[in-house]
N, C-alpha and C positions, 0 to 999 in steps of 0.2 A: 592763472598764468601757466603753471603746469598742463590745464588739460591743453591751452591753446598750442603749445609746445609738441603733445603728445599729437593734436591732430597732424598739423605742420607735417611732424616727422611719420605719420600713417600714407599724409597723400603725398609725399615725398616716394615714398617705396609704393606705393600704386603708380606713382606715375613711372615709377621704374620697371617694376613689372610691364607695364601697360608696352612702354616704347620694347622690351623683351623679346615680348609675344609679336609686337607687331612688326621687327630684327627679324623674327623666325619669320613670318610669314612671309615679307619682301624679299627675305634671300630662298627661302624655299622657293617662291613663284618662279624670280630670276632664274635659278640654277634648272626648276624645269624647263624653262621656255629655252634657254642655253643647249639643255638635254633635247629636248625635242628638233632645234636647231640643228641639231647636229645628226641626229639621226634621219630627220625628212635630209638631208643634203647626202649620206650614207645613199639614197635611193635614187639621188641624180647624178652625182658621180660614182659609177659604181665601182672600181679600179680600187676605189679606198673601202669598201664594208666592212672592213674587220677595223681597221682604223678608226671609224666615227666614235662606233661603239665602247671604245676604249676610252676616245676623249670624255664621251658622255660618262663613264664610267668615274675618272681622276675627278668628273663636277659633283660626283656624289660623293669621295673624300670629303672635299670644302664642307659639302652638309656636315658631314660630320663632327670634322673638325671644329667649324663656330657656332653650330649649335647643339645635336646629338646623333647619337648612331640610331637611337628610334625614330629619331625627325628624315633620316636618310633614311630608312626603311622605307618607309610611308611616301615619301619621294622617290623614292627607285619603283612601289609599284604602280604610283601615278601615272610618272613618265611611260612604264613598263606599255601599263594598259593604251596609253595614247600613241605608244610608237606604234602600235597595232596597225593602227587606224591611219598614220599621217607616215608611215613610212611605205615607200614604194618595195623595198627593197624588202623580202622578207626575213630574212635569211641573215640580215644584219639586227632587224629586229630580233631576232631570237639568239642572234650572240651575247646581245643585251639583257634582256630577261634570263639568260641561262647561266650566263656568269660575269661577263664586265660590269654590270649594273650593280649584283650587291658583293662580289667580290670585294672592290676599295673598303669598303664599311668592315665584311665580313673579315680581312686581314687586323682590322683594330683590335678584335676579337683573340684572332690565331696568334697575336703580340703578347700574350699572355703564356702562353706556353716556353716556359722558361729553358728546356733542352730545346738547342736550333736545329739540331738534326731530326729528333719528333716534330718542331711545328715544320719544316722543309716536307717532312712525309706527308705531315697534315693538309698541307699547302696543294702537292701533286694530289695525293687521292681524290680533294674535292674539285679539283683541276679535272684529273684525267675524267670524274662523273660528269662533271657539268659538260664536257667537248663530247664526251660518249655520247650523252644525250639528247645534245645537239644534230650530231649525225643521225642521228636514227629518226629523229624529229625530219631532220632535213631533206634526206634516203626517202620514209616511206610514207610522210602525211605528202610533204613535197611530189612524190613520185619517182624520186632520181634511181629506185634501184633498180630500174629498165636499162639506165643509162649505163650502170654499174655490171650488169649484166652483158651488155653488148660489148667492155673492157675486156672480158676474157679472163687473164688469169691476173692482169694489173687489178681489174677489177676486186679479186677477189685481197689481194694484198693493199692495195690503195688505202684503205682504212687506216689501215696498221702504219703506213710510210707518212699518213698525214698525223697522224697522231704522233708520232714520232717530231715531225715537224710541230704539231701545236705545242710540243713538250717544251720544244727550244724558245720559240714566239713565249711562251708563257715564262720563263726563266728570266727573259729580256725585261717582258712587260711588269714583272713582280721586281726585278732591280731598280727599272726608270720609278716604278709607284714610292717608295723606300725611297730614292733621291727625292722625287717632287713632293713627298710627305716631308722630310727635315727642311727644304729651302723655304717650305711654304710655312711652317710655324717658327725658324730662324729670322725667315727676313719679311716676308710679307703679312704674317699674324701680328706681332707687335706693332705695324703702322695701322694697321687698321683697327688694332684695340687703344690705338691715342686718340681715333679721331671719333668712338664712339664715347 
């Protein structure tokens, strides 16, 4: 009687396991095809490329949130590699792989730093890399520094005045994440952990 009990209770938590794994897998699929969704659409409406990016970005939060910040890594370079390939737009792709993609994740991380004014520094330096990067990505594989050239002397400060601008855009976009992180495990994580 006992072992029949001990079996019971083994394929009880395999089957728990089991439906776990297979949670992780269905929402990891979903949240990439969401991500990928959103980024092919970055490349036909072009008005919005910094925008998709972003959204694709809050869908890698959720990874994290319901199931790990390693299961979002691994999902940020999936999607990463595929916007390559199914985004028109390239230049959106690389907002995405440069920073809105593991930014959400990599902020769970920077919540650990308990003085707000070091994680805020911590926050811009990896900010200001990842937008530096982008540019230069953008500028010289892209080709635009002909373009940049032919600006004259905006050309030469344009850098500096966009960045300035991504500073603000990023300040924005790090308050909405910090909203849409407390409403999503206030009001939307507890319905969805009743009905699993």
């Amino acid at each position: 009687m006992f072992s029949t009990q001990r079996n019971r209770l083994m394929r009880k938590k395999s089957n728990e396991a089991m439906n776990d794994v297979s949670y992780r897998v269905a929402l990891g699929g979903i949240v990439s095809a969401l991500c990928l969704l959103t980024m092919f659409l970055a490349g036909i409406i072009a008005p919005l490329y910094i925008l998709f990016p972003m959204i694709a970005g809050v869908l890698m939060m959720i990874i994290a949130v319901e199931v790990s910040r390693s299961w979002a890594l691994l999902t940020y370079i999936a999607v990463s590699l595929l916007s390559l390939l199914i985004t028109f737009d390239k230049e959106a792709a690389l907002l995405f792989i440069l920073f809105f993609g593991h930014y959400p994740v990599l902020r769970m991380y920077l919540g650990r730093i308990r003085l707000k004014f070091l994680r805020r520094l911590v926050k811009f330096i990896i900010f200001n890399i990842c937008i530096i990067a982008y540019f230069y990505t953008t500028v010289y594989v892209f080709g635009l520094d002909q373009m940049l050239t032919e600006m004259g002397d905006f050309g030469k400060y344009g850098g500096y005045i966009m960045l300035v601008a991504a500073d603000v855009i990023f300040v924005l976009y790090d308050y909405n994440l910090t909203f849409l992180y407390k409403s999503y495990c206030r009001s939307f994580l507890p319905r969805l952990r009743k009905k699993r």
